[in-house]
TILUM-723085 format. One record per residue (C-alpha): x, y, z; residue number from 1. Coordinates in Angstrom, 2 decimals, always signed. Each point is the difference from the previous one (the first is absolute). Layout:
N
((X; Y; Z); NUM)
...
! end
This chain:
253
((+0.00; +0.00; +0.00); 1)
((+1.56; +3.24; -1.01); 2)
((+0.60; +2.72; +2.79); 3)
((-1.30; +3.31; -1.04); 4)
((+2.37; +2.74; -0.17); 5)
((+0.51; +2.74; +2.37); 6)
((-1.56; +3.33; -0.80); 7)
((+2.80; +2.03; +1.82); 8)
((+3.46; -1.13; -0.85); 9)
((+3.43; +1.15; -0.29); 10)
((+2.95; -1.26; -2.39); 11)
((+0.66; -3.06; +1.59); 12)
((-3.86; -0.80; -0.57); 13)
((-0.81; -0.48; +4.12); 14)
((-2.93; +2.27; +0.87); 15)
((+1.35; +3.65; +1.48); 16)
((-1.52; +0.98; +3.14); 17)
((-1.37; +3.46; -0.53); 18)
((-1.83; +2.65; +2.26); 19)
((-3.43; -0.09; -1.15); 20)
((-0.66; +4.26; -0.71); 21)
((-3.00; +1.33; +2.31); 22)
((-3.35; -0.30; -2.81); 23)
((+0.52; -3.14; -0.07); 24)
((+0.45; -1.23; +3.93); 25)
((-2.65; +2.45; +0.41); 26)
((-2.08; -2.22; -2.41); 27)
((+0.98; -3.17; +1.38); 28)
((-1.09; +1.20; +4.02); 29)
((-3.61; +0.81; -1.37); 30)
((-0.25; -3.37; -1.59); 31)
((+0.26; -0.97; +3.97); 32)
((-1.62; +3.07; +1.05); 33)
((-3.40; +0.23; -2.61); 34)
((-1.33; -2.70; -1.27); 35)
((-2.92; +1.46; -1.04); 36)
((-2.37; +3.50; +0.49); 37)
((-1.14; -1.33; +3.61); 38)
((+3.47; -0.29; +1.04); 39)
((+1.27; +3.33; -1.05); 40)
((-3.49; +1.60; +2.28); 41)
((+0.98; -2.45; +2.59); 42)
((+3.52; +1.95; +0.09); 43)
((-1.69; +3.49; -0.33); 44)
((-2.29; -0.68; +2.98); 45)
((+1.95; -1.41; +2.20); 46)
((+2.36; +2.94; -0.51); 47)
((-2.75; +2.47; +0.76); 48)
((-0.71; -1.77; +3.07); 49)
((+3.95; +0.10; +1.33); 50)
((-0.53; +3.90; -0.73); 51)
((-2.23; +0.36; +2.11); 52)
((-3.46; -0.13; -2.18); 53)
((-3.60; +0.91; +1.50); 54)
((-1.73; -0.90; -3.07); 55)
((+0.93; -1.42; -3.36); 56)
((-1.44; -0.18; -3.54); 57)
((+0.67; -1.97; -2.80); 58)
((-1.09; +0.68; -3.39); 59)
((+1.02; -2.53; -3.26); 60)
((-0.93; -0.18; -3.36); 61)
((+0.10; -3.35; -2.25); 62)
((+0.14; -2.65; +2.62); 63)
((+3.40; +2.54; +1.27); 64)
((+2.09; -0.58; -3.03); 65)
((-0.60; +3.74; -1.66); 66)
((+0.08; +1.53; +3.43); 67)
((-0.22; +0.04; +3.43); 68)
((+0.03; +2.84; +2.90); 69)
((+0.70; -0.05; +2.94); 70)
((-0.94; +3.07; +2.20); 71)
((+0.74; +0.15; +3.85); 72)
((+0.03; +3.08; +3.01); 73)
((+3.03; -1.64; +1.49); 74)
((+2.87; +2.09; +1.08); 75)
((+1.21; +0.34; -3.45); 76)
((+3.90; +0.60; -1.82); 77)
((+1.94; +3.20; -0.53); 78)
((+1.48; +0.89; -3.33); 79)
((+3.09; -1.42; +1.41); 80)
((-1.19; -2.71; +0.50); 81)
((-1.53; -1.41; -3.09); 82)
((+2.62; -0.83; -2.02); 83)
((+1.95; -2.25; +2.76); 84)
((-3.64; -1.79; +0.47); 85)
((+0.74; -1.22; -3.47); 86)
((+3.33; -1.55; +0.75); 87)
((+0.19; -3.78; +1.28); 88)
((+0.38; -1.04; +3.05); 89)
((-1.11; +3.98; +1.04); 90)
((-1.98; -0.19; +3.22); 91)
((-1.50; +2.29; +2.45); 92)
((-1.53; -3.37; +1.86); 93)
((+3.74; -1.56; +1.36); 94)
((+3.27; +1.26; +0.63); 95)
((+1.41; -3.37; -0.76); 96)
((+1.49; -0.39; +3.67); 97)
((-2.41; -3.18; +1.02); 98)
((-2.18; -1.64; -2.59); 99)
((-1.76; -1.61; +2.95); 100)
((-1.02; +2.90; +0.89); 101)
((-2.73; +0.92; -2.56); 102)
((-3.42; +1.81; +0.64); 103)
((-1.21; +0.81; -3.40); 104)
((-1.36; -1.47; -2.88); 105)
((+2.80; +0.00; -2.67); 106)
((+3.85; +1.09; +0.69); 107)
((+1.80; -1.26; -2.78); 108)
((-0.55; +3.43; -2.23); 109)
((-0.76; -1.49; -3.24); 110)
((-3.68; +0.09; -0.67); 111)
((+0.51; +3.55; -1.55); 112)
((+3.28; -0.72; -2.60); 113)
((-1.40; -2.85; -0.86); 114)
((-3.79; +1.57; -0.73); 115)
((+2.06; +3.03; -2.01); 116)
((+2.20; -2.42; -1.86); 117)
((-3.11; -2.16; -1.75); 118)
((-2.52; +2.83; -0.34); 119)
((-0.42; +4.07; +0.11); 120)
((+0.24; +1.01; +3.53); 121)
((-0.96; +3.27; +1.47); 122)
((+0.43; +1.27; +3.52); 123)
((-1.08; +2.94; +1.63); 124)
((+0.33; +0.58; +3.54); 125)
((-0.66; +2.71; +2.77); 126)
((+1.61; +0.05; +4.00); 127)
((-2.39; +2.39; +1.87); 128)
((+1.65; +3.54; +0.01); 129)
((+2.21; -0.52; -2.79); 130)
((-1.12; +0.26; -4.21); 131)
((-1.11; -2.83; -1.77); 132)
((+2.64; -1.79; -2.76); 133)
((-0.52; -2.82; -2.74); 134)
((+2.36; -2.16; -1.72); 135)
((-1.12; -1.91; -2.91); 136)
((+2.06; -3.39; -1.44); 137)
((-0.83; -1.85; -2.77); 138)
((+2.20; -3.37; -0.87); 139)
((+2.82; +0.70; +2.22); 140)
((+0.48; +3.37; -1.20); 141)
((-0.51; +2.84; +2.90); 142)
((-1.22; +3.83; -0.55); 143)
((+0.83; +2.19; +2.12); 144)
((-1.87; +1.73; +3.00); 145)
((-2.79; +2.84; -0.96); 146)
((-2.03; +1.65; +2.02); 147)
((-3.69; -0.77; +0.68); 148)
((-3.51; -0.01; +1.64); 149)
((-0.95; -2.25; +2.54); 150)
((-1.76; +0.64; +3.29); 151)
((+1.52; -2.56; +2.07); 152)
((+1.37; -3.91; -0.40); 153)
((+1.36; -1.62; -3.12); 154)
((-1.62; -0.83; -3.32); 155)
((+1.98; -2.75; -1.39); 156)
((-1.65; -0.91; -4.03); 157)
((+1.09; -2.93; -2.04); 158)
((-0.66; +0.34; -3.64); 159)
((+0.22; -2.59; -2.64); 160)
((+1.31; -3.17; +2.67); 161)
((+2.73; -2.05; -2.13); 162)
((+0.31; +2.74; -3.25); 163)
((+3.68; -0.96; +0.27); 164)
((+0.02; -3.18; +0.50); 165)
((-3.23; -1.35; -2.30); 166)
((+1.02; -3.57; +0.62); 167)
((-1.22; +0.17; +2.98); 168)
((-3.77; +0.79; -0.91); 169)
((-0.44; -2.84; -1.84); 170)
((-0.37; -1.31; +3.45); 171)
((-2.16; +2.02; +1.18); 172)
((-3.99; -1.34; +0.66); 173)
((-3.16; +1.52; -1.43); 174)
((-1.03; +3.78; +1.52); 175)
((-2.35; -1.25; +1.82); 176)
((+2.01; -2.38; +1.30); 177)
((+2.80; +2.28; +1.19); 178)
((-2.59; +2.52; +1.48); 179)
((-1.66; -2.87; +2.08); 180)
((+4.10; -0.26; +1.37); 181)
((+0.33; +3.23; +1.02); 182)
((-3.53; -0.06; +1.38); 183)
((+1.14; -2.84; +2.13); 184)
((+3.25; +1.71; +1.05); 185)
((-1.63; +3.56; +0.96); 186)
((-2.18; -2.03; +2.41); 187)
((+1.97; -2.39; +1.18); 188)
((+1.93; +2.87; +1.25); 189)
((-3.15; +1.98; +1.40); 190)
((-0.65; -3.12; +2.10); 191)
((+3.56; +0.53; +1.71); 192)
((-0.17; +3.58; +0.27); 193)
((-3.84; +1.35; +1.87); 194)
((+0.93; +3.04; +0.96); 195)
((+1.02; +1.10; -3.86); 196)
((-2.32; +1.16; -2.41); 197)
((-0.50; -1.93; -3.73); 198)
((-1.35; +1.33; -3.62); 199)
((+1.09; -2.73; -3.07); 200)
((-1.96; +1.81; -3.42); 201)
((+0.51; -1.48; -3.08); 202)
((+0.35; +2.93; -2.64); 203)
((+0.20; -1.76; -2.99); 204)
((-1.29; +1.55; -3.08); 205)
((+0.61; +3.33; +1.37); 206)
((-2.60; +2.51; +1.93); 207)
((-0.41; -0.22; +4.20); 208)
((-0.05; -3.98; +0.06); 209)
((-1.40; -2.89; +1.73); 210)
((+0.34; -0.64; +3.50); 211)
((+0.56; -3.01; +0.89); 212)
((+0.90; -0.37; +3.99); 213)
((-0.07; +2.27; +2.73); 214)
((+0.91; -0.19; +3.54); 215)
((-0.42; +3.36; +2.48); 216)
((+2.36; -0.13; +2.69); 217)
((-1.23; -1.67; +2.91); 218)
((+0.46; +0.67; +4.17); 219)
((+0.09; -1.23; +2.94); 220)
((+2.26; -2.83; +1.77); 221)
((+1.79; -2.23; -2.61); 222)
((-2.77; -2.80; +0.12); 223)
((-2.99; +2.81; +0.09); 224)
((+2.03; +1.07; -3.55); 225)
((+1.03; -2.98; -1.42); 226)
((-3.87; -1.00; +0.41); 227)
((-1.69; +2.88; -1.32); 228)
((+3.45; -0.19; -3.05); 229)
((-1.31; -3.82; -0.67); 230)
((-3.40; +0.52; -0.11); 231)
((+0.79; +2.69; -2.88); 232)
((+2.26; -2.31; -1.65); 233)
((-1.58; -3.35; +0.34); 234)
((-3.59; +0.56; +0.63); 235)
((-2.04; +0.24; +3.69); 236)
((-1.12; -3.76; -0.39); 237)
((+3.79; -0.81; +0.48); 238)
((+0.61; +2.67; +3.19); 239)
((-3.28; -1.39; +1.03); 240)
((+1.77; -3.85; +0.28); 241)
((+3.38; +1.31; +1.50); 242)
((+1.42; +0.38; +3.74); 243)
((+2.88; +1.73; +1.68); 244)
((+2.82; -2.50; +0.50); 245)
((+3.18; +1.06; +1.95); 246)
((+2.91; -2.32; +1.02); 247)
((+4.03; +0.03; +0.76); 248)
((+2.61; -1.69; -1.39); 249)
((+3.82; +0.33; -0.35); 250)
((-0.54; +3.53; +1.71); 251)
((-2.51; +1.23; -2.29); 252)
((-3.49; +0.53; +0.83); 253)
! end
């Protein structure tokens, strides 16, 4: 059986160990990173959660794969910032002293590279008391920092999901079926987090959209939240079945 030939070689025909340049290890982390549309709003979430997010709302259009937004009233970026958020391994969430030691969602700092390095990525940002600042990256290739509107929080928007890498599409399910995967992940994470508010619209085919989940922010004790969170999410005839449970074990409770 013949041996197929190295694509990288040198004169003496052994393959040549080469640094791979940054679009394409970019690339290769969101093959790890986003599988799909739900996974890159999985990322985009939890990241407005870590920052601090009262309320959340995601809008998509075709099943995510033309675009998705993310808009949160989290504590936001500077201009400053922005452009180091797009770097790998670029983290606000770990100082890399203990990685035992981890009390947020993601820490690795790659969801964002790896989301501007397959599709058209635009950030725009405010920290209270300071101007608001956007970045835009589309296929590895960064802008640079402008000026902007924004109120408060982030506004993260992912256009055109795998434009530079269209191999990847082909993988990709029906709309409906990738909307019915975020769906899933935007409540799935509502369950876990009562006390923070919910809107998932579908705006395909332009105009103010479809909505297709909400969850108010709910108060009270944790169980009094998660309750009144469930009963949103799953339906009253479930909260209706449930009980409290508590217990301990290995020092947690």
């Amino acid at each position: 059986m013949n041996q197929p030939a190295p694509k990288i070689s040198g004169p003496s025909g052994r393959p040549v160990i080469r640094q791979l340049d940054e679009a394409a290890v970019n690339r290769i982390a969101a093959g790890e990173v986003v599988e799909r549309p739900a996974s890159a709003v999985k990322e985009l979430v939890e990241n407005a959660l870590d920052a601090g997010a009262t309320r959340i709302s995601v809008d998509y259009a075709d099943g995510g794969k033309t675009l998705i937004r993310v808009t949160d009233d989290g504590c936001g970026m500077t201009g400053d910032d922005l452009p180091l958020a797009l770097q790998r391994h670029a983290t606000s969430k770990i100082d890399g002293s203990d990685l035992l030691d981890i009390h947020s969602f993601g820490f690795r700092g790659e969801a964002l590279p790896s989301l501007g390095s397959v599709g058209r990525l635009t950030i725009t940002s405010r920290v209270a008391g300071m101007e608001a600042a956007q970045i835009a990256v589309a296929g590895g290739r960064m802008g640079a920092v402008k000026p902007a509107a924004l109120t408060r929080g982030t506004v993260v928007e992912l256009r055109d999901l795998f434009f530079a890498t269209p191999a990847r599409l082909k993988f990709l399910r029906s709309d409906r079926a990738e909307a019915q995967a975020i769906a899933e992940v935007v409540r799935r994470l509502a369950m876990a987090e009562p006390t923070v508010g919910f809107t998932l619209r579908d705006l395909t085919g332009g105009g103010e959209g479809r909505g297709m989940f909400r969850a108010d922010p709910t108060g009270g004790d944790f169980f009094d939240a998660l309750h009144a969170r469930l009963t949103q999410g799953l339906g009253a005839e479930f909260t209706q079945n449930a009980g409290r449970g508590e217990g301990d074990r290995d020092g947690l409770r």
